[in-house]
C-alpha positions in Angstrom: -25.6 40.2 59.2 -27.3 41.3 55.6 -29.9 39.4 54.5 -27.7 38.4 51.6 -24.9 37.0 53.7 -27.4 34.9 55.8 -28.9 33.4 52.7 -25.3 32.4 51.7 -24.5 31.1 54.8 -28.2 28.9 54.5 -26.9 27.8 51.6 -23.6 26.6 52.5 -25.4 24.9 55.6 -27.6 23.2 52.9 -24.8 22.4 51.3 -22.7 20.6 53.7 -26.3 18.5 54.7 -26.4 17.6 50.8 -22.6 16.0 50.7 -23.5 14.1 53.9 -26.7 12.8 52.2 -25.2 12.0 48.9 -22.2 10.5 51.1 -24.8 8.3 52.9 -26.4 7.3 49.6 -23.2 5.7 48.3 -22.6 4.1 51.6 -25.4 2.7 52.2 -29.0 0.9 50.2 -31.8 3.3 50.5 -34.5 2.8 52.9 -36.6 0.1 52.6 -39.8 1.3 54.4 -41.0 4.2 56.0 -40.3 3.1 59.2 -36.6 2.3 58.9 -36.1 5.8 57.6 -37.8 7.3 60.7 -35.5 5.1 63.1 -32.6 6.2 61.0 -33.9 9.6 61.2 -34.7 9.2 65.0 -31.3 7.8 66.0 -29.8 11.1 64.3 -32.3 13.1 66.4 -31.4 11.7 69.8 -27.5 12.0 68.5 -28.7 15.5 69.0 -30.3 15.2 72.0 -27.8 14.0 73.9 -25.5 17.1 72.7 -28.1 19.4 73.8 -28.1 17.8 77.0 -24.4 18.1 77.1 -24.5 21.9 76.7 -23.4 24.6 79.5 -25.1 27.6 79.0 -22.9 30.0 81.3 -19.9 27.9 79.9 -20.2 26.7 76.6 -17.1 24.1 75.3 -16.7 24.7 71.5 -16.1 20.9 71.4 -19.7 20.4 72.4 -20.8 23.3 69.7 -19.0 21.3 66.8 -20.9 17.7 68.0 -24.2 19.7 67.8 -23.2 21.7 64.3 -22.5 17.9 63.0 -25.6 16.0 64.6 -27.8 19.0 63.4 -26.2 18.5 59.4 -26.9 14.6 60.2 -30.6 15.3 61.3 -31.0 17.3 57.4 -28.8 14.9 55.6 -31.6 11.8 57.2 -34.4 13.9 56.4 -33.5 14.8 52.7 -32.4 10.7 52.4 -36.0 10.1 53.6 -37.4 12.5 51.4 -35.4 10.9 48.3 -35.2 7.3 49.0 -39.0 7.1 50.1 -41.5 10.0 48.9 -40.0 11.1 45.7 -41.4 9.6 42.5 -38.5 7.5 41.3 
């Protein structure tokens, strides 16, 4: 895979973690403290966890590789909401 073709695919990763965010911004007031946007954050992270836990390394279910694709956009979409809602300048 060419460097430019892994960018792109970076940037439609990015992407999809963008919509989720901007999805979870209509959906839902922004974070009132610091702390509620690490637990939201945290709860996305152990949504991970358990799918890493789930994995089978000698026999991998793409089920189980979708869950983690998701949880893994979820984690980015929580951190760039944290980022926005609570340390950018408003």
């Amino acid at each position: 895979m060419g460097c430019d073709t892994e960018m792109s695919q970076l940037e439609k990763i990015a992407d999809e973690a963008l919509k989720e965010a901007k999805k979870a911004t209509l959906r839902y007031p922004p974070f009132n403290s610091m702390h509620e946007g690490y637990s939201v954050l945290y709860e996305e992270v152990d949504e991970l966890w358990a799918e890493v836990k789930a994995w089978k390394m000698n026999n991998p279910d793409p089920e189980n590789i979708k869950n983690l694709r998701t949880e893994a956009i979820h984690v980015a979409a929580m951190a760039l909401r944290f980022i926005h809602d609570l340390c950018d300048e408003k």
